[in-house]
VEXPADREN-939290 format. One record per residue: residue in one letter; x, y, z of N, C-alpha, C, O, CB in turn. Coordinates in steps of 0.001 Angstrom, whole numbers, plus 500000, padded with zeros to 6 digits. Atoms other than C-alpha are relative to their C-alpha. Glycine has a CB too. Example, Ala and Ser with C-alpha at 12.3 -4.5 7.8 and 13.67 -1.06 7.14 Angstrom:
# residues 2
a500890498810500000512300495500507800500900501200500000501936501181500665499008500027501246/s499180498810499940513670498940507140499230501090500730499739502198500899500414500462498585/
# end
This chain:
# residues 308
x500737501100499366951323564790629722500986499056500689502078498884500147499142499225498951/x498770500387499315953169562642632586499729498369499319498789498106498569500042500282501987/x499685501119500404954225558939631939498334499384500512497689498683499732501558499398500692/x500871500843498981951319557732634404498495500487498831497561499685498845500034500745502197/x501369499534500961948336559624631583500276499362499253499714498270499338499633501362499424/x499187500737500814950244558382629024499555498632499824498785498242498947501276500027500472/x500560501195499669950083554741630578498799500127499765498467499787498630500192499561501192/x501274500477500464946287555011630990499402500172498959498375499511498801499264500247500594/x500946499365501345945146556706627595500638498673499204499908498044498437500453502016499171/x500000501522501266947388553395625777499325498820500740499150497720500215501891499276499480/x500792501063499308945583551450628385498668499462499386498316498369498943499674500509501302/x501383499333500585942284552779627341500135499340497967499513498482497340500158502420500288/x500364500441501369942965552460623636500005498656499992499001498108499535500860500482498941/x499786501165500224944491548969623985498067498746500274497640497781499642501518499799501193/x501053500565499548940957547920625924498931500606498629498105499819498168499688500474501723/x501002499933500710938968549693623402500221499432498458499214499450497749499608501337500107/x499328500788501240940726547983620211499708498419500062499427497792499041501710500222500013/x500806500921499783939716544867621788498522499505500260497932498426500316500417499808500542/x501502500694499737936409545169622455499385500895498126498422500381497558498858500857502196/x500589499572500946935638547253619236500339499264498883499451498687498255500166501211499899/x499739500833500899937842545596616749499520498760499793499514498183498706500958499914500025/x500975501347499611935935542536618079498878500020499579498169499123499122499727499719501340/x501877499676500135932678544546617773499174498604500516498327498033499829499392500312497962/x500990500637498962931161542219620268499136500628500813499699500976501851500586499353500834/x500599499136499352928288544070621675499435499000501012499094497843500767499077500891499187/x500836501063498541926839542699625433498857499442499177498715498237498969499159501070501710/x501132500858500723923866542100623493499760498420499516498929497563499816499911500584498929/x499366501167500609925188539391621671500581498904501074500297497711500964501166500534499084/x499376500907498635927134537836625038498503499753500338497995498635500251501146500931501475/x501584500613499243923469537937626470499498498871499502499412497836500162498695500943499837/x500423500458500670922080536501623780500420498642499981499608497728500131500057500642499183/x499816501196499902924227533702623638500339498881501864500653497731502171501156500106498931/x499795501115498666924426532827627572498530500125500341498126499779501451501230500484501514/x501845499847499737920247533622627188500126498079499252499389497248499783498656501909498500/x500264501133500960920942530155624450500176499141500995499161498594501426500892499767498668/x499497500606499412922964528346626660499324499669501042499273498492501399500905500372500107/x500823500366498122920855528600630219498428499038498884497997497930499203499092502568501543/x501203500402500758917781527700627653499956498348499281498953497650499428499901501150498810/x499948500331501379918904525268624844500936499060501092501048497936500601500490501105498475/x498926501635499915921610522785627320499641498934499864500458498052499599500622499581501130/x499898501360500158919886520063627176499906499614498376499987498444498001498858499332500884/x499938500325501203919688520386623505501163500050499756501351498907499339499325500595499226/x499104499780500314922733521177622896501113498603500428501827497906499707500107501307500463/x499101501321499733924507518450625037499277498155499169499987497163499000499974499925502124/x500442500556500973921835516147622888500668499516498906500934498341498654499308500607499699/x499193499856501320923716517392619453501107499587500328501370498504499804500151501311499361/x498740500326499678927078517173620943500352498230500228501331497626499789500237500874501293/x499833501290499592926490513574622379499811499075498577500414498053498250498909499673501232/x500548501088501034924622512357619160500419498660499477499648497711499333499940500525499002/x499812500930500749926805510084617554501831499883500554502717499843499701499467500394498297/x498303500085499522930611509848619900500739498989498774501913498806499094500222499080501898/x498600500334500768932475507946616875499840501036499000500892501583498667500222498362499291/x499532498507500572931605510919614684500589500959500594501470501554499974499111500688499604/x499196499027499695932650513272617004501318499820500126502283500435499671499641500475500936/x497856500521500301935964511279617779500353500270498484501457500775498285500520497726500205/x499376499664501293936244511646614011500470501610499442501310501905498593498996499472499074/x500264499104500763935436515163613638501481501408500661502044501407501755498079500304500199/x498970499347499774938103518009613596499986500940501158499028501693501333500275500559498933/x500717499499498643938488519429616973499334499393501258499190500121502241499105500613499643/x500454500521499575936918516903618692500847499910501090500221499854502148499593499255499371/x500023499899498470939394516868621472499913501037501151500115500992502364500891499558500257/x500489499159499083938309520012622365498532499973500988498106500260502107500017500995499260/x501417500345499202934938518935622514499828499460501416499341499841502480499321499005499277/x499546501070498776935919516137624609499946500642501083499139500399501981501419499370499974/x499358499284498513937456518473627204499064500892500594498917501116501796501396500959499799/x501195499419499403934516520581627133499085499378500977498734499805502077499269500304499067/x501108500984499140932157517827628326500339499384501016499524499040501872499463498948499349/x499110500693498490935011516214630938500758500958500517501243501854499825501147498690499774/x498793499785499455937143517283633250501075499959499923501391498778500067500101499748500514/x498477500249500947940731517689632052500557500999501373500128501608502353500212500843497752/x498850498762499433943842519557633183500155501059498802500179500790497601501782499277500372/x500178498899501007943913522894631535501686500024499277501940500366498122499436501678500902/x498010500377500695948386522174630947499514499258498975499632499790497871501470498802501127/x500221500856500950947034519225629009499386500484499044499715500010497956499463499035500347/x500763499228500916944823521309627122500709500999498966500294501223497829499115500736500801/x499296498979500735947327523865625915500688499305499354500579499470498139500711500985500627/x499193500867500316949877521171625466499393499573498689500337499630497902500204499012501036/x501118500441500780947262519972622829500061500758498868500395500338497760498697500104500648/x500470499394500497946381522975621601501026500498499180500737501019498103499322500597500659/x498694498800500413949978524566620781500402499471498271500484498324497830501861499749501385/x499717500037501387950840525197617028501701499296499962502723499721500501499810501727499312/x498520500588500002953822522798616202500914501584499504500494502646499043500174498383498588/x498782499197499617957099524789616384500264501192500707501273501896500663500485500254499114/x499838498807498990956295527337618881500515500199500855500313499242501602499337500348500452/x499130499693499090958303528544621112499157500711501000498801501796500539501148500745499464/x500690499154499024956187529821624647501018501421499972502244501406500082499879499145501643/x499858499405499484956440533101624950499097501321500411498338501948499672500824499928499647/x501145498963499815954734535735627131500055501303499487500956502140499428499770500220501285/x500668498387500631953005538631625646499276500408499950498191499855499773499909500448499146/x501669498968500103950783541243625617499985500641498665500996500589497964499825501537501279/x500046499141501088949754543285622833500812501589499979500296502537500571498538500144499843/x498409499183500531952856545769621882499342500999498986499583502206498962501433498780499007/x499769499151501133951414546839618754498271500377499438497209499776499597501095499062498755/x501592499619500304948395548647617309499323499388498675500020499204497678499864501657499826/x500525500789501142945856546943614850498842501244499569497617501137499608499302498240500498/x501002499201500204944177549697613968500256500088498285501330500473497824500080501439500981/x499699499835501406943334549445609815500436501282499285500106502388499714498952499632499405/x499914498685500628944658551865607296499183500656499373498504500208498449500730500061499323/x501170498875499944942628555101607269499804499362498102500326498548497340500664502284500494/x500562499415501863940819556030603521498675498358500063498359497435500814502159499760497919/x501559500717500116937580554281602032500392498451500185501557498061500109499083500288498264/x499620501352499640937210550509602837500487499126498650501261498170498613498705499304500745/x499590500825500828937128549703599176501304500220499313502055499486498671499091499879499222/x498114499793500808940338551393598031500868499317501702501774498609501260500717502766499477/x499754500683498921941485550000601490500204498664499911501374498317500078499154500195500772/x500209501294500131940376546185600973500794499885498283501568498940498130498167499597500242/x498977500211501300942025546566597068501796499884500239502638499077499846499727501446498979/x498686499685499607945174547653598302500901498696500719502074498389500506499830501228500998/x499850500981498782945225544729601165499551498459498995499939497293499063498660500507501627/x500700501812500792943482541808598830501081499244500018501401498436500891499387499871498089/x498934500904500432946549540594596813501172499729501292501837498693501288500720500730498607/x498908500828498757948930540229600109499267499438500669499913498510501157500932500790501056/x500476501111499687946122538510601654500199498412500043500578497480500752499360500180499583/x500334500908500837945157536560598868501824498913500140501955497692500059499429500935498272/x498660500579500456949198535750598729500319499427501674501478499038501824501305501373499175/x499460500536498339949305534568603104500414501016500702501349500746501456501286498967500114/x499721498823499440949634537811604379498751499921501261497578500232501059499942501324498794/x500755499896498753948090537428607989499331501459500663498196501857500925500952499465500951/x500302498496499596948157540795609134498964500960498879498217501845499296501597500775500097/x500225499354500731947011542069605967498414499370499427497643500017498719501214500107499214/x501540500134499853943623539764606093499334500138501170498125499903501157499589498857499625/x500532499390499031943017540886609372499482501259499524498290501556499598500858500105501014/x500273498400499905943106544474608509498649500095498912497803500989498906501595501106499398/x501281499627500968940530543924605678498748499177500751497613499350500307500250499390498157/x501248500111499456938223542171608016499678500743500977498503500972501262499764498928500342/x500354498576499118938806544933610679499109500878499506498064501177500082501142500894500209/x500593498826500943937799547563607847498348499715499961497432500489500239500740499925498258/x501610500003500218934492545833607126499483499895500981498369500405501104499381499068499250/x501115500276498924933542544655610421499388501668501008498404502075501626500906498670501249/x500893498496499784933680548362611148498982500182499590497992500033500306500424501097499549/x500944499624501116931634549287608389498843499021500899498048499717501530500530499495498087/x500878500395499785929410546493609637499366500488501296498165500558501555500203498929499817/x500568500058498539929215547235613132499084501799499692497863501916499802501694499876501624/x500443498602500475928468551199612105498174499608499201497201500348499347501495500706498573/x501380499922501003925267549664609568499390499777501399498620500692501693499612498683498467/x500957501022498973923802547620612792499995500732501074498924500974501630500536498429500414/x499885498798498266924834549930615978500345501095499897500555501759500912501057499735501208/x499302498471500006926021553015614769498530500946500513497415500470500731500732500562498026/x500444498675499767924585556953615630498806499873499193499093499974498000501000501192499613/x501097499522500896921213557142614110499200498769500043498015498929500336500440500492498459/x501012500917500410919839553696613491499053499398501096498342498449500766500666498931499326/x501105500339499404917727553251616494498927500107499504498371499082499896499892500442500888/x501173499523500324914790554357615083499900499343498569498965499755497884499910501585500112/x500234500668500802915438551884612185499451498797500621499670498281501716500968499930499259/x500622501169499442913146549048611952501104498818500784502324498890500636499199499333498713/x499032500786499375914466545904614285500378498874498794499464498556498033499384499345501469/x499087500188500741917049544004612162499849498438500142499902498101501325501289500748500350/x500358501127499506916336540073611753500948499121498837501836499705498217498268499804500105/x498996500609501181918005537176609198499829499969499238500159498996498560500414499106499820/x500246500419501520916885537843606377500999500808499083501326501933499461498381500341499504/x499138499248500388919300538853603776499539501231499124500447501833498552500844499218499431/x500450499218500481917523541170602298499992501567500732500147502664500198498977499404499737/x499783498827498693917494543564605740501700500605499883501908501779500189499745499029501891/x498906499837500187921126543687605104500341500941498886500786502088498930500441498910499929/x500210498686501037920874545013601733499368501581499776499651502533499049499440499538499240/x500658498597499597918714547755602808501125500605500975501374501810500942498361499832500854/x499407499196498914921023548396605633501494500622498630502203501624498537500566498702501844/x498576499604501010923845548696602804499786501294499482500679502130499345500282498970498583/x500545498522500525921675551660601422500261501195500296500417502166499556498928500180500145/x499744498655499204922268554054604340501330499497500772501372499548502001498587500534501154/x499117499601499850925755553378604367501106500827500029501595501351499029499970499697499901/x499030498661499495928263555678606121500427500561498787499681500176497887501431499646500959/x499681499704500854930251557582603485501499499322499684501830499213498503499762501222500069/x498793500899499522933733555614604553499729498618499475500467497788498945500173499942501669/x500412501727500643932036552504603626498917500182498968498045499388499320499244498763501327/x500553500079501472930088553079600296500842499270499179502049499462499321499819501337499333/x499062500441500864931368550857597519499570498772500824498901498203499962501596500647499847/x499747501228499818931109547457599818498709499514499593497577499926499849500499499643501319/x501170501138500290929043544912598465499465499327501193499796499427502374500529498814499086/x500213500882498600927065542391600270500610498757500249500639498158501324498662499642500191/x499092500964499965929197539754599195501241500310500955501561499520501843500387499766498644/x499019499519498533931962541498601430499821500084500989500586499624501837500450500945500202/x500714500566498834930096541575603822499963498483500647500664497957501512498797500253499693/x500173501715499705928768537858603978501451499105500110501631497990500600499072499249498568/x498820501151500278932259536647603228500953500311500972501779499438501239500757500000498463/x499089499222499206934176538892605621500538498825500673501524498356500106499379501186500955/x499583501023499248934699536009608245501038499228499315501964498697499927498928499216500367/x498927500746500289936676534433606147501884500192500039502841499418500022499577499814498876/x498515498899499891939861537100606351500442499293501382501443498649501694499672502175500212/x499120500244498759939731536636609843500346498767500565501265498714501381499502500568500984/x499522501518500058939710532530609896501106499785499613501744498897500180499340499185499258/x499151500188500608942361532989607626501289500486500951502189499788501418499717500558498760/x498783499369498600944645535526610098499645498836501344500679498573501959499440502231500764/x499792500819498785943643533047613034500620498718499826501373498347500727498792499768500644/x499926501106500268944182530015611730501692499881499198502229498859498770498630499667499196/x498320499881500074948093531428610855500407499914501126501557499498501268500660501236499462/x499225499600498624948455532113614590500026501456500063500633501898501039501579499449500096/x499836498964499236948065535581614508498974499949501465497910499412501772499741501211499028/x501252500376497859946725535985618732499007501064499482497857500825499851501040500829502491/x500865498359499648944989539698617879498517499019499161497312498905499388500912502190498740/x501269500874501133942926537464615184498893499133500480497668499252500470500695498886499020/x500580500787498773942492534428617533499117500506500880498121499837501157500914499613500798/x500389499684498551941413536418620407498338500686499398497241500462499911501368501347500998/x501237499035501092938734538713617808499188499154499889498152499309500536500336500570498373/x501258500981499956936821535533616793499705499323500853498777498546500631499915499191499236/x500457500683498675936727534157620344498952501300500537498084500965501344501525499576501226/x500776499503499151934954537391621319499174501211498586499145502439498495501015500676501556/x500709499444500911932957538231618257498945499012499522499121498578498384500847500487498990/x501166501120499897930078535857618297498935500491498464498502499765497569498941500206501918/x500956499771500582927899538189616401500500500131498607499781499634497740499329501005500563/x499378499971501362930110538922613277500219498504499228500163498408498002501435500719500189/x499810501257500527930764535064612840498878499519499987498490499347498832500854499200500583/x500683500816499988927836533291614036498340501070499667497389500538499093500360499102501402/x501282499459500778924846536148613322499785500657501449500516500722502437498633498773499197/x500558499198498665922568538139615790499052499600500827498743498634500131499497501141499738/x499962501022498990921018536651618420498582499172499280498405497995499593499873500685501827/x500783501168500753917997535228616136500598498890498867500147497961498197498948500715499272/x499126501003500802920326533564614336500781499034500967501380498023500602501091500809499056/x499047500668498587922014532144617310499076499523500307499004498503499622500767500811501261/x500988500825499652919056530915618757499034499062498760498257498167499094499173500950500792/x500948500902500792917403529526615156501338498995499733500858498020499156499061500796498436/x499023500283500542921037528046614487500858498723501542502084498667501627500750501679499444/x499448500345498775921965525982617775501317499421499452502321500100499665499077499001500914/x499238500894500605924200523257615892501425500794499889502519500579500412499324499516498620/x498388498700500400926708526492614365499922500794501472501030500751502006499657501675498171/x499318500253498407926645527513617976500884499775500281501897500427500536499741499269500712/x499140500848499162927968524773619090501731499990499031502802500134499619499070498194500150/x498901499577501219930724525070616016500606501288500316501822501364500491499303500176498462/x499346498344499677931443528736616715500597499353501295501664498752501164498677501672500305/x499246500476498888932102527688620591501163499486499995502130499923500619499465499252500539/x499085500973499651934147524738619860501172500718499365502106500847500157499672498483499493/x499211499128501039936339526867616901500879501104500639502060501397500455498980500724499005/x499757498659498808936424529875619612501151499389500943502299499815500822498354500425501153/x499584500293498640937752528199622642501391498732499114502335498356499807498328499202501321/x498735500255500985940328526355619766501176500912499924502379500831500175499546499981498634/x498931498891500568941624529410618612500511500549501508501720500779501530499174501442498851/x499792499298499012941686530889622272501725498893500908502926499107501068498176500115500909/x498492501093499607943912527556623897501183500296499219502251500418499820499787498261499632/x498805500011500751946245527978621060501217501169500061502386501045499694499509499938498719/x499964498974500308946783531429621439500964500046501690502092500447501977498481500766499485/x499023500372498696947527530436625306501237499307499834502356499575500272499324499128500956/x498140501425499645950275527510624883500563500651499076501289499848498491500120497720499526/x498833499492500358952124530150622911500157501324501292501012502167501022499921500484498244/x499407498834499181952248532803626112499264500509500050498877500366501209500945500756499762/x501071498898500068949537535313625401498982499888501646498351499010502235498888499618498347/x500464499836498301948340536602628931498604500503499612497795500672500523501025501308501177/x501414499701500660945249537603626892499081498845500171498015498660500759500109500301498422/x500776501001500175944426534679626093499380498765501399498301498173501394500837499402498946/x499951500356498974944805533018629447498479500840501187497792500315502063501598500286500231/x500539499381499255942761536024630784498279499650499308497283500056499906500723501506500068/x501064499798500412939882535113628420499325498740500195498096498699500127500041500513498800/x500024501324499970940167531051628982499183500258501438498187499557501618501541499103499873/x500211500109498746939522532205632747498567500645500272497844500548501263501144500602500735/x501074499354499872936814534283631781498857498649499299497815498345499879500171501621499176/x500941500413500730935030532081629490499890498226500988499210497239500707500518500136498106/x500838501439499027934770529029632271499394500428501280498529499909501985501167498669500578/x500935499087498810934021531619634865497996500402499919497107500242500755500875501735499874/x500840499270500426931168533198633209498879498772498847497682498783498559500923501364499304/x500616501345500795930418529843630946498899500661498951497679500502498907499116498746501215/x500883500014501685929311531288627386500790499526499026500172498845498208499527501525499319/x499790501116501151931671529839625020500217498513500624500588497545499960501406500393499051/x499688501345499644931965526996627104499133499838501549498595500657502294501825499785500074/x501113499746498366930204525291630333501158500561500872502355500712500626499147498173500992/x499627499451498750930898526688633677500915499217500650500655498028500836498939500211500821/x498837501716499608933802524574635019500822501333501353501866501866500975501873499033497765/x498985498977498837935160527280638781501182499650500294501980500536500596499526500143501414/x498632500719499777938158524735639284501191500942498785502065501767499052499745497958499532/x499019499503501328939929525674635543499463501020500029500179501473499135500050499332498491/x500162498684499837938360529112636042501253500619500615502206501264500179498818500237500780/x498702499808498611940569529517639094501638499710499081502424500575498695499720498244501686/x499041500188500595943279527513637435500999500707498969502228500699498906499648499281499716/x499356499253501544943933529586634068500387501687500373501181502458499834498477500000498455/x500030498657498920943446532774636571501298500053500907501910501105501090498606499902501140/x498599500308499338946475531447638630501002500303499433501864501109499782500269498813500256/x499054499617501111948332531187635598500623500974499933501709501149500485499585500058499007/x500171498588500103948029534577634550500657500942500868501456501815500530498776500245500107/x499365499347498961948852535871637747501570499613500498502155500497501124499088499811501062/x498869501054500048952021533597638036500695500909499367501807501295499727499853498514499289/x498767499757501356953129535277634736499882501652500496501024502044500734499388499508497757/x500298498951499683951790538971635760499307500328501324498131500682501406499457500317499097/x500688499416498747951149539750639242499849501091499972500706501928499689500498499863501114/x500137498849499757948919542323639960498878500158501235498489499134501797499723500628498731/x501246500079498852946102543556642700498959499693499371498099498882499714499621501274500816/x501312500691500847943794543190640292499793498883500169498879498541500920499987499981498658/x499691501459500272944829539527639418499699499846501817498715499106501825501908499533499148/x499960500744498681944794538840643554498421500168500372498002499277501112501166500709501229/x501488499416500123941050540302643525499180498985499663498233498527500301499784501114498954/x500963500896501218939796538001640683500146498986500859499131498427501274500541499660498198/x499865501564499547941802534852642567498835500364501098497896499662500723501803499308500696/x500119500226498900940077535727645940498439499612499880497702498895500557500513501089500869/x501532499974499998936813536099644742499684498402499110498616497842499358499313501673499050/x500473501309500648936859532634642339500643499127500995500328497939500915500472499698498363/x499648501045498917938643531032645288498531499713500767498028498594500861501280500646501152/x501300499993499424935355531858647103499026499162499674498028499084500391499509501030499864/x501210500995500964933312529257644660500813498618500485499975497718500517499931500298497745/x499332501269499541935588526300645838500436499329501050501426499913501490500743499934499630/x500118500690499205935602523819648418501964499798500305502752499565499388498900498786499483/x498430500235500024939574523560650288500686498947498963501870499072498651500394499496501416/x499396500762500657939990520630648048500322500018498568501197499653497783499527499177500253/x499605499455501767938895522154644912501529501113499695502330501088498760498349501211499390/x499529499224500039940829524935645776501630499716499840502302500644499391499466500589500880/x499209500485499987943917522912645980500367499629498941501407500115498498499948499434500647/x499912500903501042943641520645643107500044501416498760500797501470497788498515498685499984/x499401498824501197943286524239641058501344500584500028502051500713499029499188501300500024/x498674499730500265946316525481642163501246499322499509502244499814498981500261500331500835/x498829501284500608948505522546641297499631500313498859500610500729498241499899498192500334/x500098500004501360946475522886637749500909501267499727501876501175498972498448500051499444/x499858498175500308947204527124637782501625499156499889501821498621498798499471501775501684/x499049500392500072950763525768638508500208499393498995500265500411498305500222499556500792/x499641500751500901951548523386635681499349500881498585499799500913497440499475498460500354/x500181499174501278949626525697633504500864501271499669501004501671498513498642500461500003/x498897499274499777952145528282634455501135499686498912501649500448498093500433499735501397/x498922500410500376954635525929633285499906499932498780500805500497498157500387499018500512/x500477500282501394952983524888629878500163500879499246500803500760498201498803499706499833/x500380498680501034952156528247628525501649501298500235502179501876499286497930500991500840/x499938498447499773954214531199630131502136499515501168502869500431501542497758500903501449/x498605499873499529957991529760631929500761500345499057500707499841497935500545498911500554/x498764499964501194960908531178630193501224499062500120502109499089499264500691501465499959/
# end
């Protein structure tokens, strides 16, 4: 096989490790930019409710930035985990969990968890969110009744589990999220980037998302946390997902200026045709002045996240 197959088959895996390990199904994206076009004026309601609680509340200057206009430099600047050093990167290395059943799997992995082992509570929320994504979307279960919040549907779904995942409780289940809070909230990016684009594993399925607006708005703000942070250390991922998620406006509103901007970035640090594609076409949404005032941002965000 020549270098150039090669390239695309780790291309290929790398793209499918992100969207699976994520197990974010479109469904779920729908679902929550179905909330969002529906539910803003409620939502900016909750958010507004009470501004000296939110100044109080943790996160809150993300909020902030959500609802105003900012510079996206200032944002990272913000966001960056004290003692980091910028630097750019892509994903190098594979996160794929270790094979065999999930529960001799998750035993094996607990105690280095349990002990600050980042990598090693990732891999046990990888393991289950497989398992989970397999009960809810796998080969066969169309023709199971439709799947709603009650926890009880869950337990049934536990019944006609795979043979790879027998043994997990539903408590492993329900609690799973917490592994991967735990790996994000060290700084691993693969972690970060997973609960920015896993809506349905954290926050539920889209009747839960729509009976739940409030944790929504919590998932969002948490998301687009972990995602900044993940930027003002380098990650061209993360940059690529900041650009997506103001482009496309589901974890956050629609903002084409810092769309453009975080898109500049990116391209700054990795030029490609692709990257000149994306600019030409979000240049297309902006007036010469916007278009200006983003590049000066794309610029300084350049500088923030991704100069060596």
């Amino acid at each position: 096989m020549d270098s150039e197959s090669k390239g695309m088959r780790t291309g290929k895996r790398r793209r499918w490790i992100g969207s699976v390990v994520a197990a974010l199904t479109l469904s779920a994206l729908a679902a929550m930019a179905l909330w969002m076009s529906q539910r803003e004026a409620e939502a900016t309601r909750i958010e507004r409710v009470d501004p000296s609680v939110i100044a109080r509340a943790p996160g809150s200057s993300l909020l902030a930035n959500d609802a105003e206009p900012g510079d996206p430099a200032a944002e990272l600047l913000r966001a960056r985990r004290p003692g980091t050093i910028p630097r750019v990167s892509t994903f190098t290395r594979s996160y794929d969990p270790p094979p065999g059943r999930a529960v001799d799997v998750i035993a094996a992995l607990r105690p280095r968890a349990e002990a600050g082992d980042a990598d090693a509570a990732f891999y046990i929320f990888v393991k289950v969110e497989g398992c989970r994504y397999q009960l809810y979307h796998g080969r066969g279960n169309e023709s199971q009744p439709p799947l709603g919040a009650d926890d009880s549907l869950e337990a049934q779904l536990i019944a006609r589990t795979p043979p790879e995942c027998r043994g997990l409780t539903l408590e492993q289940y329900q609690g799973n999220v917490r592994w991967l809070e735990q790996a994000a909230d060290s700084g691993l990016v693969m972690a970060q980037l997973s609960y920015a684009s896993n809506a349905e594993a954290v926050v539920g399925n889209s009747s839960q998302m729509l009976s739940d607006p409030e944790r929504v708005i919590a998932y969002r703000r948490k998301a687009m946390g972990y995602v900044r942070q993940a930027a003002a250390g380098g990650s061209l991922e993360a940059l690529h997902k900041l650009s997506d998620a103001y482009h496309y406006g589901v974890l956050v509103r629609r903002d084409a200026l810092r769309a453009y901007a975080y898109a500049y970035a990116e391209d700054l640090a990795a030029p490609s045709r692709y990257g000149k594609r994306r600019l030409d076409a979000y240049a297309a949404q902006l007036d010469p002045a916007q278009l200006a005032a983003a590049t000066q941002q794309g610029r300084r965000t350049y500088d923030a996240c991704c100069r060596q």
